[in-house]
KOLGUGU-89378 format. One record per residue (C-alpha): x, y, z. Coordinates in steps of 0.25 Angstrom, whole numbers, plus 5000, padded with zeros to 4 digits. Layout:
% residues N
XYZ...
END
This chain:
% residues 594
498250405057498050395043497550265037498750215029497750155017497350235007496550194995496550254982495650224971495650264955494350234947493450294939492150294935491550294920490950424916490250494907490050634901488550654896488650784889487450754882486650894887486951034888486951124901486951274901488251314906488851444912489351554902490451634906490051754912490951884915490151934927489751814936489951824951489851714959489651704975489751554983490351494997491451404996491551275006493051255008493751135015495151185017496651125022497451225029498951195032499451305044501051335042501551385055502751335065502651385079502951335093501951275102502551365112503151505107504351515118504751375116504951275104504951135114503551135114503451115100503051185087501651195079501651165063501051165052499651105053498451075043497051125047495651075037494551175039493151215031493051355025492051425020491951555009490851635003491551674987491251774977491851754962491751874950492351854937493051994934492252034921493552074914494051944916493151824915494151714920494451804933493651794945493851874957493651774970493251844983492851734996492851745010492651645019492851545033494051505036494451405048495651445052495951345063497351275065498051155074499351145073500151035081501651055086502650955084502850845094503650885107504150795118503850845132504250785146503050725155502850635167502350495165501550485178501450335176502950305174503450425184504450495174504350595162504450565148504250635137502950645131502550715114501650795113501150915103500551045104499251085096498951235091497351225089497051365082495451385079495151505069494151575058494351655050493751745037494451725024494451845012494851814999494851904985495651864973495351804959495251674952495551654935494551564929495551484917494451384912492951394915492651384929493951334936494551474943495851474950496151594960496951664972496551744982497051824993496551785005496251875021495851785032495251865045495651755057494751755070495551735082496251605085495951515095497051435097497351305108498751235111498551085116499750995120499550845115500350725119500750615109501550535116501550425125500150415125499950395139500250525142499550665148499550795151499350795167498350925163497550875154497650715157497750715142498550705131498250855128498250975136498151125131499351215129499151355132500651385132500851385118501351485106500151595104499751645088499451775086498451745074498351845064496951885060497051905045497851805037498251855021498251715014498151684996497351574989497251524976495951444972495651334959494151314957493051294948491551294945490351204944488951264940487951214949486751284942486551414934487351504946487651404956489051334955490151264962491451314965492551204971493951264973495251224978495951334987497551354993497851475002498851525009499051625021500051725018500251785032500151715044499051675053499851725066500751835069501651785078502051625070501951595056500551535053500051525036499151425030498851365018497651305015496851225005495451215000494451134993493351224990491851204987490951324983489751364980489351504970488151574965488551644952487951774951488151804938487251784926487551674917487251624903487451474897487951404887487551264884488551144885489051064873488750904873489850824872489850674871489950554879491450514882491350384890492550364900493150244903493250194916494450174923494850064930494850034943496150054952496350074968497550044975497550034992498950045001498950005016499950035024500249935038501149935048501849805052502449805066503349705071502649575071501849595058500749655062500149755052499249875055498550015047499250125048500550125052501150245058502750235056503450265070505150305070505950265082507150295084508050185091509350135094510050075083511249965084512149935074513149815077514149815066515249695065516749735066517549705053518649625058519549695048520249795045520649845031522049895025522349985013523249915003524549885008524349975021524449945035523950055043522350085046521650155035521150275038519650235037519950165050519450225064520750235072520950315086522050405089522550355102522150285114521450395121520450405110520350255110519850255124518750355117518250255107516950165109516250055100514950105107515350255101515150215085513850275084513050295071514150245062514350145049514849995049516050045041516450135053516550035063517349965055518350085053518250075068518849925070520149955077519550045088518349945090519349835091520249905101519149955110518549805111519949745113520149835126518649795130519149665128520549655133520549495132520349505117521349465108521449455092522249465081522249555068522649495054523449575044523049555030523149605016522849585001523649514991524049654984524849694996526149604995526849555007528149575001527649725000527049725013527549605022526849635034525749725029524749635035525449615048525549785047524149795047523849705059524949775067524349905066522949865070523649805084524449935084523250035084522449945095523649935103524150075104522650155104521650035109522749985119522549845115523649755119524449705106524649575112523149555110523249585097524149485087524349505072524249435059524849445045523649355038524149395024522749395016521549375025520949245029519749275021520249365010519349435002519649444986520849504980520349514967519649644972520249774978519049754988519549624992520949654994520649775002519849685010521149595013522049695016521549715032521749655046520749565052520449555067520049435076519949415090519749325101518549405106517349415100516949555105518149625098517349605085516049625089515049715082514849865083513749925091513350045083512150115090511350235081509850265083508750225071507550245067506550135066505050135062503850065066503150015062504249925057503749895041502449935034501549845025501249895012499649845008499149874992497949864987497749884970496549864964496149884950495649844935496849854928498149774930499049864939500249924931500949954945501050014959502050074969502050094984502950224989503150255001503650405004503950515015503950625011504950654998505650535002505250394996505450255007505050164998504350114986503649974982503149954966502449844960501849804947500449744945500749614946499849534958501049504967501549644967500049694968499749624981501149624988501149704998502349785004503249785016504049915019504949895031505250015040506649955043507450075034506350175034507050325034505850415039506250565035506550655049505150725047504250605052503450635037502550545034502450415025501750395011501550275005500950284990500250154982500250194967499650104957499450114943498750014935498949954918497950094913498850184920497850214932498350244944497850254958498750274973498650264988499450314999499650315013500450365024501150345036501450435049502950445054503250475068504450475076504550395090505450445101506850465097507650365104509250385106510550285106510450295122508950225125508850105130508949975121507949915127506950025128506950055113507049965100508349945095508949915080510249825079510749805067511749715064512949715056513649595051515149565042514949425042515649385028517049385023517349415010516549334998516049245009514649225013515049145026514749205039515849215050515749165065515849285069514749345062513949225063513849255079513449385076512249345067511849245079511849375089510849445079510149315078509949315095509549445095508249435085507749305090
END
């Protein structure tokens, strides 16, 4: 786990160049040749894919894996005569060739002894690969200023033989075991077998330089980057790339003659001031509580949207038949096909174009239920025109619930209200549209009840993350910013001035609306500052992302959490006065927090 509080810090110290001597320095010389050993810390990244086992892709596949190893070269360098910036570069060396490559996370059936049933348990697989190897290399290196070099190289690797081990790990539940073992690893001899190559072909290109420790004793420090160009195995792909910090010793055999330095003068530099910057990262669970190092877990669960129905049913100018955007049924048959509890994964704005079908289903629940439906229109459409365009519009309403929904007219009684009892503005085209509709009431409450849509969501735990910074410095602070990223994709971003308040305010980031990317990549979080001379100095952090079992629409509400989210139409036109009706349903979501 990675601590989630990272310092950095920038400040220098005053320094001064005393050139008031003169040393003998190295002439340049066509004929030196120069032998050493290099000590070589080196980052390896193995490229392959492969299945854990060959015949079958269920058990999982191995990846790409990093490896840190200790190499060691004996060197040679010879400036070609004819070309005193050109050096040929020979080495060989040690090389650790070892690998451990996990496979992705599988999910496998076993029997929970305790509980007497089976239920499924993760686990990975791990590829443990131990070899050597010997390393040749013969290419050249161009010298552009006095002693910095910067080289390629072919490389030839000879492999010993691999020894290699498969080993089956359990993640979760942490109670379990294998029965073999009576632990929470066993060995897996079943696995996929390599056919490791013994000679590998690879490049490598080199930047280094040269400090004289004495008249033919100096130091050579490098950087290295290499690449294989075949694979380490004949029968899956397997290349590396690697990456090295070198330090080495070399004795020049050459014959040398010197040249004195030049003085130079004192130059006093000024010291810089003082600037460090500190972020910590803390999880706030539920209650409050904060802790170190949050690891951010995504669960899927069931999530219920309850969306009001719209009373109302809007008209075109001067028509009285259903728009089109309405969500009408052919016939009875495929009315007996229809089910509130079957709009899934849709829009408040598509329920409402589904009015008429969830009225008609809840009258026939209901079959005491009666109402009546108001026919209205705008000031534009004119009676004289259209005498009884509004009762038109109410008539065809009970038409369409009658004849498809079965729905017993009687039950049903119209009205022509001329405007609506709460018109909204006809100074607007908006608000006219809005009068021209039918507006329903009934006797029973559960006609008009919200819509239950159920969808699944992803919800992240811990629920929000506390922000804590730290700046201290000797100069005023010109500004700072907070970013928090995964991978190309930015989630969010605080800034602040130097001011005191925004300098000790800390931040809040709620998990509520966090999108996480598919891939589970990690989070980065970045605290910049920069102060009033234009120093700068940052400090970062990250977070891991994992994925929870993936829950489905058909669990059990009371064995997983569940989100509700709550809809509400609870105003008429230019009004901020709640309804009766709405204010019952705001007392319902009230009861169900306390």
């Amino acid at each position: 786990m990675l601590l989630a509080a990272l310092t950095a810090c920038a400040a220098a110290q005053p320094t001064i160049r005393d050139t008031s001597y003169a040393k003998p320095a190295p002439q340049l010389d066509v004929r030196p040749l120069v032998f050493g050993a290099l000590f070589s810390p080196t980052f390896a990244q193995h490229v392959t894919s492969f299945t854990v086992k060959s015949e079958s892709e269920d058990c999982g596949t191995y990846g790409s894996a990093s490896q840190f190893a200790i190499n060691v070269d004996a060197f040679a360098l010879w400036r070609i005569p004819t070309m005193p910036r050109w050096w040929l570069a020979g080495r060989v060396g040690y090389r650790n060739l070892d690998a451990h490559l996990i496979s992705d996370e599988t999910q496998r059936p076993f029997e929970n002894q305790f509980e007497n049933r089976v239920t499924l348990g993760t686990m990975v697989t791990r590829y443990d690969v131990r070899r050597r190897g010997l390393s040749l290399a013969l290419g050249a290196e161009y010298e552009p200023i006095d002693a910095v070099r910067i080289g390629f190289a072919p490389t030839l690797t000879f492999a010993s033989a691999a020894v290699a081990t498969q080993t089956d790990s359990l993640i979760s539940p942490r109670e379990a075991r294998f029965s073999e073992t009576q632990s929470w690893t066993r060995p897996f001899k079943g696995g996929t077998v390599v056919d490791f190559n013994n000679v590998v072909f690879g490049v490598e290109i080199t930047a280094g330089t040269m400090f004289p420790m004495g008249d033919r004793i100096a130091a050579y420090p490098s950087i290295r980057a290499g690449a294989s160009l075949t694979s380490h195995a004949s029968n899956v792909s397997w290349r590396t790339f690697s990456a090295s910090v070198s330090l080495g010793l070399g004795f020049d055999a050459g014959s040398r003659d010197t040249i004195p330095f030049i003085a130079a003068e004192v130059v006093p530099v000024a010291r810089k001031p003082y600037l460090r910057a500190t972020i910590i990262a803390r999880g706030v669970d539920e209650n409050g509580n904060e802790y170190l190092d949050p690891i951010i877990e995504i669960e899927e669960t069931p999530w219920l949207e309850l969306v009001p129905i719209l009373p109302y049913m809007f008209f075109d100018s001067a028509a009285s038949t259903i728009a089109s955007r309405y969500e009408l049924v052919d016939d009875p048959e495929s009315a007996l096909q229809f089910s509130v509890d079957s709009l899934l994964n849709i829009s408040p704005l598509d329920v409402h174009w589904q009015t008429l079908n969830v009225i008609g289903e809840r009258l026939r629940e209901h079959p005491s239920a009666k109402g009546t439906i108001t026919g209205t229109g705008s000031t534009d459409e004119s009676p004289r025109d259209h005498p009884s365009l509004r009762l038109d519009r109410a008539e065809i309403a009970r038409r369409y619930l009658a004849t498809i929904w079965g729905i017993d007219r009687s039950r049903l009684s119209i009205v022509n209200a001329g405007t609506p009892n709460v018109p909204s503005a006809e100074d607007s085209a908006e608000g006219r549209a809005e009068n021209r509709r039918i507006e329903f009431a009934f006797d029973d409450s559960r006609i008009l009840e919200p819509v239950t849509i159920r969808r699944m969501a992803s919800i992240a735990s811990p629920p929000a993350v506390r922000f804590t910074k730290e700046i201290v410095s000797d100069s005023a602070i010109a500004e700072w910013s907070l970013a928090v990223v995964q991978g190309q994709k930015e989630l969010l971003r605080f800034e602040g001035s130097g001011d005191e308040e925004s300098l000790k305010q800390n931040k809040l980031w709620s998990l509520a609306d966090l999108r996480i990317n598919r891939d589970l990549t990690e989070i980065r979080y970045r605290l910049d500052v920069r102060d009033v001379t234009g120093q700068t100095t940052a400090a970062d952090g990250r977070f891991r992302v994992i994925q929870r079992p993936r829950r489905t629409a058909g669990d059990s509400l009371r064995m997983v959490p569940t989100l509700v989210e709550h809809f509400l139409v609870g105003f008429n036109y230019n009004s901020a006065e709640l309804l009766p009706a709405h204010r019952q349903r705001i007392d319902e979501i009230a009861r169900t927090i306390l």
